[in-house]
MOPAC internal coordinates of N, CA, C and O (Angstrom, degrees):
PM7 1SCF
backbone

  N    0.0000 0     0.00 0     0.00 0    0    0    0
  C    1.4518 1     0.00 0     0.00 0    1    0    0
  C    1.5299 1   109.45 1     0.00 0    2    1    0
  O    1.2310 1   125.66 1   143.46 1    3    2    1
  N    1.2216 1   106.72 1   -36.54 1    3    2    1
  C    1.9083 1   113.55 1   177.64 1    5    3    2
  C    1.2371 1   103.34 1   -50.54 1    6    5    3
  O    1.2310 1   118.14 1   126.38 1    7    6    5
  N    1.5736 1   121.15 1   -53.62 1    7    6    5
  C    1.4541 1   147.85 1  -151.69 1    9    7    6
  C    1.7629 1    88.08 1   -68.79 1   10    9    7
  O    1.2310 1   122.93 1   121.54 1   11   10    9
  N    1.2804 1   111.99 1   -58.46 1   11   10    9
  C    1.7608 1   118.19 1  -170.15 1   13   11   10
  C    1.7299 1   105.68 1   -64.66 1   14   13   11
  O    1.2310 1   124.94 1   154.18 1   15   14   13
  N    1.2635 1   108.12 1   -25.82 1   15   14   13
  C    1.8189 1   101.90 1  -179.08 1   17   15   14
  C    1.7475 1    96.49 1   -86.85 1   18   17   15
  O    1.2310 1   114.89 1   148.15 1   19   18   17
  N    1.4235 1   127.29 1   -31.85 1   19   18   17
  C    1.1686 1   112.62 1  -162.12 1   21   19   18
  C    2.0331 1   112.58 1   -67.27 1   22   21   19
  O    1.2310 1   135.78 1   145.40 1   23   22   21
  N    2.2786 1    87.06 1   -34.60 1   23   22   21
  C    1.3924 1    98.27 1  -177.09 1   25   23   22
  C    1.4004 1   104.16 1   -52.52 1   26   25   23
  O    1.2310 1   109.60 1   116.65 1   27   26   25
  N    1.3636 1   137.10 1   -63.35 1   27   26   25
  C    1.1089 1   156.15 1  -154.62 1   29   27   26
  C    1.7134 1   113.79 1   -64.19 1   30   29   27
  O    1.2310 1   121.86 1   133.64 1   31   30   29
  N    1.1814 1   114.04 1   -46.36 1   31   30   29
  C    1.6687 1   113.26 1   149.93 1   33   31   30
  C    1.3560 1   124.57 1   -55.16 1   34   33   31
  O    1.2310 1   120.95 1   146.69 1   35   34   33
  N    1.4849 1   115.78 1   -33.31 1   35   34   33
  C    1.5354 1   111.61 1  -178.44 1   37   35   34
  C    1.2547 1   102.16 1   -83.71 1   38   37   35
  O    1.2310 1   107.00 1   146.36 1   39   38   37
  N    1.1419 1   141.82 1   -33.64 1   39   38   37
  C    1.3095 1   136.86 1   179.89 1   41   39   38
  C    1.5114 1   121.27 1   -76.82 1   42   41   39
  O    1.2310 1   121.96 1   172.97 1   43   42   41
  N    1.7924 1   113.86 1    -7.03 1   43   42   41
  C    1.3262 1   143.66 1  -177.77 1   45   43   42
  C    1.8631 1    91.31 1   -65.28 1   46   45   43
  O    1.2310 1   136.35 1   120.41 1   47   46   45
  N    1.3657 1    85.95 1   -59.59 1   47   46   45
  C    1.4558 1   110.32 1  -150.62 1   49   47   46
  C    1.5112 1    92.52 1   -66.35 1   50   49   47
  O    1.2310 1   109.82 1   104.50 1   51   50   49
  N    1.3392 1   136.70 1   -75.50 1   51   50   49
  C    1.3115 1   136.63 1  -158.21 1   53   51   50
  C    1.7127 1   104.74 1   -79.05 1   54   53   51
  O    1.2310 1   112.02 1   170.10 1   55   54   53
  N    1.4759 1   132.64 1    -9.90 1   55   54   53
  C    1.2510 1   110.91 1   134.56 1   57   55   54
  C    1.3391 1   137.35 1   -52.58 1   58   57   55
  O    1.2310 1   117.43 1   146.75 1   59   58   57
  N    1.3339 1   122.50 1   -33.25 1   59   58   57
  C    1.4286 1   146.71 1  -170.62 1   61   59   58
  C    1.4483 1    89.62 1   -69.93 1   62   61   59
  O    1.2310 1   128.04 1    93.91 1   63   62   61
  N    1.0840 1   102.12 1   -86.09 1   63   62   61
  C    1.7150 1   109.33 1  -160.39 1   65   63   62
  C    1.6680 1    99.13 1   -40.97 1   66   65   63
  O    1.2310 1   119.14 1   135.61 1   67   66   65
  N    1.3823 1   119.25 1   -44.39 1   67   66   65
  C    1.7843 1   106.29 1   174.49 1   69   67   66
  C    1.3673 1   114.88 1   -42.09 1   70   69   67
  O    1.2310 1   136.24 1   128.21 1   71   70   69
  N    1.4259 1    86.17 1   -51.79 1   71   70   69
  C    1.8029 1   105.25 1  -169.38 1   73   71   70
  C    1.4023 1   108.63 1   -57.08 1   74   73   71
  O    1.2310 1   116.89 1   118.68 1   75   74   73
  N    0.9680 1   123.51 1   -61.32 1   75   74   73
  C    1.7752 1   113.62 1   162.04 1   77   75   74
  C    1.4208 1   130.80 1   -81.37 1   78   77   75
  O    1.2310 1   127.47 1  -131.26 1   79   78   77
  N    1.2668 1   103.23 1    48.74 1   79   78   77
  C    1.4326 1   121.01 1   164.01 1   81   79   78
  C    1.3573 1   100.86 1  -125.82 1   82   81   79
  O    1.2310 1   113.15 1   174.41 1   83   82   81
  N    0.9734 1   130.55 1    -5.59 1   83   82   81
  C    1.0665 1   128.08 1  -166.20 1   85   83   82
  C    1.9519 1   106.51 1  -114.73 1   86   85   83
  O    1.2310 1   135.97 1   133.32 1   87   86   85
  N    1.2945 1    86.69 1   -46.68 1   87   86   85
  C    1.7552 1    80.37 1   168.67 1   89   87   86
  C    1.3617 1   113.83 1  -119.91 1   90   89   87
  O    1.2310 1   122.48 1   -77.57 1   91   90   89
  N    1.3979 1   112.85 1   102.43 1   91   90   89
  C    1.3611 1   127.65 1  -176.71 1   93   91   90
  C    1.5652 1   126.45 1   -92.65 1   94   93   91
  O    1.2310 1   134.08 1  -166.45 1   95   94   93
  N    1.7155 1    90.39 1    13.55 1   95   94   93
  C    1.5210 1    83.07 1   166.80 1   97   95   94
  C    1.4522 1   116.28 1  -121.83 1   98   97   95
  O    1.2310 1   115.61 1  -153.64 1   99   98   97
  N    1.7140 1   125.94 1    26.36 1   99   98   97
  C    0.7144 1   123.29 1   141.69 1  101   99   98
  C    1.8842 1   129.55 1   -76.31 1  102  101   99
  O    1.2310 1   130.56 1    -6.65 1  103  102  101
  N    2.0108 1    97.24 1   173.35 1  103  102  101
  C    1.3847 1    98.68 1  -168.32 1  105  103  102
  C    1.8046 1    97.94 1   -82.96 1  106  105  103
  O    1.2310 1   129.81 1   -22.63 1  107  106  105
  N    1.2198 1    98.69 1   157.37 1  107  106  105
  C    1.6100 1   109.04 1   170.96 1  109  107  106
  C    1.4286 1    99.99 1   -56.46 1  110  109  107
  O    1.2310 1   131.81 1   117.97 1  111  110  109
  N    0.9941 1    94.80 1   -62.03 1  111  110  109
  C    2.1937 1    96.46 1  -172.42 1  113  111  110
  C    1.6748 1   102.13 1   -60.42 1  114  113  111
  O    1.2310 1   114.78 1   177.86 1  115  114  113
  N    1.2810 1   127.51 1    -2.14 1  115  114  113
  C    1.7757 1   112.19 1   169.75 1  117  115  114
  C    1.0656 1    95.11 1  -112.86 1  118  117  115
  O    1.2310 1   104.32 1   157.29 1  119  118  117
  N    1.5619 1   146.53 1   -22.71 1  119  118  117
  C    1.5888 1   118.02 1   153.29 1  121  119  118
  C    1.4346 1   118.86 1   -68.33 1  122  121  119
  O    1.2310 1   118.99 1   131.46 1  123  122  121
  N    1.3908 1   119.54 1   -48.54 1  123  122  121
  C    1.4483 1   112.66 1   167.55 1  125  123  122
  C    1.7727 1   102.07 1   -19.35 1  126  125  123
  O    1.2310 1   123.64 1    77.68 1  127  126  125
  N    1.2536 1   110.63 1  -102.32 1  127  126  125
  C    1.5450 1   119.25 1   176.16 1  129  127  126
  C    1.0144 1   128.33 1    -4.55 1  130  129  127
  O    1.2310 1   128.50 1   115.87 1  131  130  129
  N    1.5478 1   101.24 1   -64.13 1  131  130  129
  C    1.7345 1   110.94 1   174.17 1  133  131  130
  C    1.8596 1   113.02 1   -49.10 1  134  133  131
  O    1.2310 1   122.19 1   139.28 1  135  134  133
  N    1.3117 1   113.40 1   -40.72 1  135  134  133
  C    1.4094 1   114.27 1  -155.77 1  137  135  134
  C    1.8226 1    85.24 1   -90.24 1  138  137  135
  O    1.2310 1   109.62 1   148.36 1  139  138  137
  N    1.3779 1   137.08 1   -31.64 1  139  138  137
  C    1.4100 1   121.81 1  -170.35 1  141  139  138
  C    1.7238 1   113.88 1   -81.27 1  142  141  139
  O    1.2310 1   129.93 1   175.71 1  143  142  141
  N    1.9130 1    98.46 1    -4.29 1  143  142  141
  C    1.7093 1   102.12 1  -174.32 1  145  143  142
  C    2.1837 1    84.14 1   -86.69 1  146  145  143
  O    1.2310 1   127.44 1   147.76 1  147  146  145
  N    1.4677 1   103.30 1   -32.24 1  147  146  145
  C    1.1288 1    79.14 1  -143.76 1  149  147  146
  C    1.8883 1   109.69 1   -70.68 1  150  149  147
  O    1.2310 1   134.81 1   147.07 1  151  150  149
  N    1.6156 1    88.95 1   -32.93 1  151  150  149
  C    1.6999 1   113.46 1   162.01 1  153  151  150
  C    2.1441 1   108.99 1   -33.38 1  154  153  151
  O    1.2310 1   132.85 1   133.87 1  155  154  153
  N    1.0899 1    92.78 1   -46.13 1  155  154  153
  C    1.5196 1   107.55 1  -174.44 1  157  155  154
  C    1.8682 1   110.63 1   -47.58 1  158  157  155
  O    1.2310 1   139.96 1   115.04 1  159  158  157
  N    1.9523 1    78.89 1   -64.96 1  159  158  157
  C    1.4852 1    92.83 1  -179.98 1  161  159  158
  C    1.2432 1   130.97 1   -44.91 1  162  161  159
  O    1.2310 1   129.20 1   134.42 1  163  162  161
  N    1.5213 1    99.87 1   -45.58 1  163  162  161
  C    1.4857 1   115.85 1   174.62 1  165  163  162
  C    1.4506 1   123.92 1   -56.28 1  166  165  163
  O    1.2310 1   121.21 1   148.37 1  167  166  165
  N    1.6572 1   115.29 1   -31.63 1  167  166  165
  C    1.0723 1   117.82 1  -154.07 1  169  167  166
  C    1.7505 1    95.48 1   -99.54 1  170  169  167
  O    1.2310 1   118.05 1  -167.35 1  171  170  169
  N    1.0847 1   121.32 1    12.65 1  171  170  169
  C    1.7516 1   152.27 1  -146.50 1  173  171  170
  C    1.8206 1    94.91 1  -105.55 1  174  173  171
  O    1.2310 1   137.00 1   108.51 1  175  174  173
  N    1.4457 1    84.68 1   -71.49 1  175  174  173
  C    1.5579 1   112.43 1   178.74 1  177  175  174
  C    1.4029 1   118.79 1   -46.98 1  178  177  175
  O    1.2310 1   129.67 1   113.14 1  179  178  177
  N    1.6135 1    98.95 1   -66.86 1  179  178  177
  C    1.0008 1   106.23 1   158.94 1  181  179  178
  C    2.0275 1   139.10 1   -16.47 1  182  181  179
  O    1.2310 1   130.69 1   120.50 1  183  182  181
  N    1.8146 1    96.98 1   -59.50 1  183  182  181
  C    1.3494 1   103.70 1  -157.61 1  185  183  182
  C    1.8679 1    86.91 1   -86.97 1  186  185  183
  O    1.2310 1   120.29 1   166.76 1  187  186  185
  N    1.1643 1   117.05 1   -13.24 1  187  186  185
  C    1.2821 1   111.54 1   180.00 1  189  187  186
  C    1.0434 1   115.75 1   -82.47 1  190  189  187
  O    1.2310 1   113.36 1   151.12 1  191  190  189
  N    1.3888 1   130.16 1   -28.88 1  191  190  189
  C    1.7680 1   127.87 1   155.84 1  193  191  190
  C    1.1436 1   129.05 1   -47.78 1  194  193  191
  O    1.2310 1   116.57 1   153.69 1  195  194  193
  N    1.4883 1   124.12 1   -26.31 1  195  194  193
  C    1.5707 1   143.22 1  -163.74 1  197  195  194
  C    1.7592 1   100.41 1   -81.23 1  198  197  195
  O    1.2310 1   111.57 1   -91.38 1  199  198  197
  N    0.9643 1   133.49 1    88.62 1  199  198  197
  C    1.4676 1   136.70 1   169.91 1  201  199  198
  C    1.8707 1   105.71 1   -22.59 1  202  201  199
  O    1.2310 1   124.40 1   -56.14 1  203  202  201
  N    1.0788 1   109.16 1   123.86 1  203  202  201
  C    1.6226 1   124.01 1  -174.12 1  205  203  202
  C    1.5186 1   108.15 1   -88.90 1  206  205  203
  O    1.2310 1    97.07 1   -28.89 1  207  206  205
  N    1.1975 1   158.30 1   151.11 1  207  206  205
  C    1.2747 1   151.72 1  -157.22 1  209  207  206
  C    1.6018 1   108.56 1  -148.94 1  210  209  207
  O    1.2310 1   114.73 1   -38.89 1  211  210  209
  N    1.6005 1   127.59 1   141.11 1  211  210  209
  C    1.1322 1   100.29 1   162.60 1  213  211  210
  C    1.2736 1   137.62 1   -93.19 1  214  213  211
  O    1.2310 1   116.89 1    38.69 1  215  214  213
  N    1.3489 1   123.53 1  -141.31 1  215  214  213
  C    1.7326 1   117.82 1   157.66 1  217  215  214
  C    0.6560 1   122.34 1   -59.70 1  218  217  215
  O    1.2310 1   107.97 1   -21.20 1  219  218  217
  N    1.7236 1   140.07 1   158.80 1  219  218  217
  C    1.2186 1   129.41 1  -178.96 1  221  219  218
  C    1.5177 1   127.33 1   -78.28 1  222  221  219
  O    1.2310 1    81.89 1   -70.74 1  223  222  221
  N    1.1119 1   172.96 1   109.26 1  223  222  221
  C    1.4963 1   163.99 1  -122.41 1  225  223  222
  C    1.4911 1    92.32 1  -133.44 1  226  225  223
  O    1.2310 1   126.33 1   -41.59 1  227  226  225
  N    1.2210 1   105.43 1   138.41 1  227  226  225
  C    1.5665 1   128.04 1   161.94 1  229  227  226
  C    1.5642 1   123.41 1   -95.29 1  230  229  227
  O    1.2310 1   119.96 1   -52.41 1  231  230  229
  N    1.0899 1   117.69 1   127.59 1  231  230  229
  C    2.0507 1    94.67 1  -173.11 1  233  231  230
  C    1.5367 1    95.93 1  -118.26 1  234  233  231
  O    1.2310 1   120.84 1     6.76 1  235  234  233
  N    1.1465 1   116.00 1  -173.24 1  235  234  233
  C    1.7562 1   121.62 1  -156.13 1  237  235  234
  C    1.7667 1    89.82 1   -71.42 1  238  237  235
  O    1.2310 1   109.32 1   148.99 1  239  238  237
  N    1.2511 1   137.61 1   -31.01 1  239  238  237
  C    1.5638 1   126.53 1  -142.93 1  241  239  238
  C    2.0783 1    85.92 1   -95.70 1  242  241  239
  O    1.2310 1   114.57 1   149.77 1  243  242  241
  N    1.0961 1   127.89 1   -30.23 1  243  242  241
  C    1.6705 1   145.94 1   173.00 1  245  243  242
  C    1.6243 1   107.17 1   102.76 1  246  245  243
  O    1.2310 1   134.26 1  -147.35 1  247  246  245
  N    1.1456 1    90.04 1    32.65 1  247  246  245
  C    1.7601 1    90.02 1   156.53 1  249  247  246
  C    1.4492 1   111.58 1   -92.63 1  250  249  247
  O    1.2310 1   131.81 1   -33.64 1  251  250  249
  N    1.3126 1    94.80 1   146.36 1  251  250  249
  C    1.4111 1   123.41 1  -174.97 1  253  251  250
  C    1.6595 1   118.71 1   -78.19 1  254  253  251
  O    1.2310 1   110.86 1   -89.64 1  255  254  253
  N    1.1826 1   134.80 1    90.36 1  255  254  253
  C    1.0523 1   134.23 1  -177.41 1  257  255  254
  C    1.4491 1   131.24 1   -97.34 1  258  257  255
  O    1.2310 1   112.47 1   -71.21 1  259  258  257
  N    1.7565 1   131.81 1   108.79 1  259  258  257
  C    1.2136 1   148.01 1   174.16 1  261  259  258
  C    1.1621 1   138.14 1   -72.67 1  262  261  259
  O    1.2310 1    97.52 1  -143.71 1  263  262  261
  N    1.1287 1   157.63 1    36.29 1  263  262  261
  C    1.3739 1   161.22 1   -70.67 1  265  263  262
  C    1.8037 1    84.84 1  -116.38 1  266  265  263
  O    1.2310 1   117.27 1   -27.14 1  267  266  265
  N    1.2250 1   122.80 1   152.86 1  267  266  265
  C    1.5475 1   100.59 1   140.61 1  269  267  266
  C    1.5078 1   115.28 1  -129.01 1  270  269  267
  O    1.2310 1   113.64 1   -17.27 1  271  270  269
  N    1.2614 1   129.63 1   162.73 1  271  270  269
  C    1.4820 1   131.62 1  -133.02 1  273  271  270
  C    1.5048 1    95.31 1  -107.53 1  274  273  271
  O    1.2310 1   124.02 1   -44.06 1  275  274  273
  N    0.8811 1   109.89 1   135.94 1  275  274  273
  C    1.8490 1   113.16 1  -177.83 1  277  275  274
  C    1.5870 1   101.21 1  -126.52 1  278  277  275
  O    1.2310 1   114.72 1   -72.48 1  279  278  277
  N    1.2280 1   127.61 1   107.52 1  279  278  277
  C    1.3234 1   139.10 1  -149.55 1  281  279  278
  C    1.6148 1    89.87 1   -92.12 1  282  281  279
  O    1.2310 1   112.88 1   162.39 1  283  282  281
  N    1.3237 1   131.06 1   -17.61 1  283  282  281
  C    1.6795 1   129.53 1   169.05 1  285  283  282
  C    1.7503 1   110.60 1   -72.11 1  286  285  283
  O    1.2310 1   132.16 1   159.99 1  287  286  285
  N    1.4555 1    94.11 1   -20.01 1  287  286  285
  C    1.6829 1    74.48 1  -154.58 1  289  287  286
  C    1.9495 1    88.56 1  -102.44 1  290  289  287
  O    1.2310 1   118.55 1    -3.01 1  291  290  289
  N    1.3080 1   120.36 1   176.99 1  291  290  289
  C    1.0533 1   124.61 1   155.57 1  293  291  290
  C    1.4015 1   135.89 1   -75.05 1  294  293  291
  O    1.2310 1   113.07 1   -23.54 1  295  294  293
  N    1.4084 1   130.71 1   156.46 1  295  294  293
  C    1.5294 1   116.01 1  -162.70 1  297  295  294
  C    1.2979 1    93.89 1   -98.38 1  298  297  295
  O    1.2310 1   119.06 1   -44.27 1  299  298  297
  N    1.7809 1   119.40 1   135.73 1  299  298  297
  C    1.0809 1   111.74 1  -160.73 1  301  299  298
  C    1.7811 1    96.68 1   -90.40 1  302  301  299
  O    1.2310 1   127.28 1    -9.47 1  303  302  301
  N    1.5612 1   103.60 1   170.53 1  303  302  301
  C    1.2578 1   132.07 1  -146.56 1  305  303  302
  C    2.1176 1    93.21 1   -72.34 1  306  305  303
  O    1.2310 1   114.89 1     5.28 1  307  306  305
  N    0.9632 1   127.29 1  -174.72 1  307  306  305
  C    1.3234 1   121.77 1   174.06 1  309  307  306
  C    2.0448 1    96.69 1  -131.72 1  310  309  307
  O    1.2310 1   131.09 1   -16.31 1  311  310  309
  N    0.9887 1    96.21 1   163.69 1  311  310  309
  C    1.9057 1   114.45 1  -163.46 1  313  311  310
  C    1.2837 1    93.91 1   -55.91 1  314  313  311
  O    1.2310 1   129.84 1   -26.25 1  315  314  313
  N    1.6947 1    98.62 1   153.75 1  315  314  313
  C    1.6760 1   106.18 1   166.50 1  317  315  314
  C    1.5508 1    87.29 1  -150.16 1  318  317  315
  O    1.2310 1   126.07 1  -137.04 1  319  318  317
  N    1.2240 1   105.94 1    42.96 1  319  318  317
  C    2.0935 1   101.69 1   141.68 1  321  319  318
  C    1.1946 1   113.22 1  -110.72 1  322  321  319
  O    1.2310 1   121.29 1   -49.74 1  323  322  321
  N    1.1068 1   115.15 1   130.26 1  323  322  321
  C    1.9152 1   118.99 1   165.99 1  325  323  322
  C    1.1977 1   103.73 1   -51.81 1  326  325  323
  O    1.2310 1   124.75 1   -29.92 1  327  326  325
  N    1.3898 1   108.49 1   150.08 1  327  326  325
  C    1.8082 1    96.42 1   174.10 1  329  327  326
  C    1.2881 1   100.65 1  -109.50 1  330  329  327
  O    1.2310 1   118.65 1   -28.39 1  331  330  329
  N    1.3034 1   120.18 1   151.61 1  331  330  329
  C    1.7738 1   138.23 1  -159.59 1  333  331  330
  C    1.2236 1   107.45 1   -68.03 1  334  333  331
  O    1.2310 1   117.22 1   -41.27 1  335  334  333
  N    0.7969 1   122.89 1   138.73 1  335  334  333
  C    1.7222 1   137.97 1  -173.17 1  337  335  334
  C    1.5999 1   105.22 1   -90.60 1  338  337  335
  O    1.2310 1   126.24 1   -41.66 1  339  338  337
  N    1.4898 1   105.60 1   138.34 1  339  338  337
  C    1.2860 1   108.91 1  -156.21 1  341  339  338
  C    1.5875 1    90.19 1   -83.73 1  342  341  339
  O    1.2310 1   131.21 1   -28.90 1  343  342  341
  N    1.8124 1    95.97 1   151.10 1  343  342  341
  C    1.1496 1   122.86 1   175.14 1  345  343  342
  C    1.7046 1   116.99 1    95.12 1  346  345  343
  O    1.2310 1   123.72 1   156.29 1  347  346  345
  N    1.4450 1   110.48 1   -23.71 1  347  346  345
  C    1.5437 1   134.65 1   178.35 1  349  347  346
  C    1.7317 1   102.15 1   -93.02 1  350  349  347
  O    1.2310 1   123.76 1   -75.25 1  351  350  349
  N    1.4928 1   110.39 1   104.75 1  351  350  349
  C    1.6671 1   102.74 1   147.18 1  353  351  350
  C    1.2673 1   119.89 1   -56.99 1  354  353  351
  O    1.2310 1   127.65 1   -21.57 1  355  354  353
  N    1.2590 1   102.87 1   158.43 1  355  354  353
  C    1.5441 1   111.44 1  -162.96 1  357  355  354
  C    1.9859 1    92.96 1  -109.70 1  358  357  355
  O    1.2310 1   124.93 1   -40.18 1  359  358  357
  N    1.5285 1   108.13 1   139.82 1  359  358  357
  C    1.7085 1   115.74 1  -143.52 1  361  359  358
  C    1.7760 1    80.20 1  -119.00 1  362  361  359
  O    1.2310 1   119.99 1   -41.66 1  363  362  361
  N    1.3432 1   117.61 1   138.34 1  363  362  361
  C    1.2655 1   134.25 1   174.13 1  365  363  362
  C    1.5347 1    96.63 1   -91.48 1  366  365  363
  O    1.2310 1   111.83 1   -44.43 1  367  366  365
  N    1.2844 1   133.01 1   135.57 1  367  366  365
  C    1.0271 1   135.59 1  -157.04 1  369  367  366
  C    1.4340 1   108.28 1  -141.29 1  370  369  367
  O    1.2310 1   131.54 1  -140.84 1  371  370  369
  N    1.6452 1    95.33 1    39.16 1  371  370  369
  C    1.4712 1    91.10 1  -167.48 1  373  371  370
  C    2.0256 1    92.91 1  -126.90 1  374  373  371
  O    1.2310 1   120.10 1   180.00 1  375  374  373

């Protein structure tokens, strides 16, 4: 990932310098700008590609559970069974 931000600055940079070779009648300080919004953006994009994860969850057996967060989907709902009390089978009541 170091390696992918470093590519992405160097290629920042020697687009830039084309890019203001080319229009020389802008100010240094409005390409400056231009190239640190665009650096920004990128680096934007970037963190939004990187899969986001949540807390970690513990469940009764002690596995370690990582969820990772999918900002399309909805967060699903959490249980509404009691869980059975030890020593009591649990009675279908149907």
């Amino acid at each position: 990932m170091r390696s992918l931000v470093i590519v992405l600055l160097a290629a920042g940079l020697v687009l830039g310098s084309t890019a203001a070779q080319a229009q020389k009648n802008e100010s240094p300080g409005a390409l400056a700008a231009e190239g640190v919004a665009k650096l920004v953006d990128a680096l934007r994009h970037l963190l939004e590609s990187v899969p986001q994860y949540e807390a970690p969850v513990i469940n009764k057996n002690g596995d370690i559970i990582i969820r990772r967060r999918r900002p399309e989907a909805t967060p699903p709902a959490p249980p509404t069974e009691k869980p059975a009390e030890k020593g009591k089978p649990e009675l279908d009541e149907t």
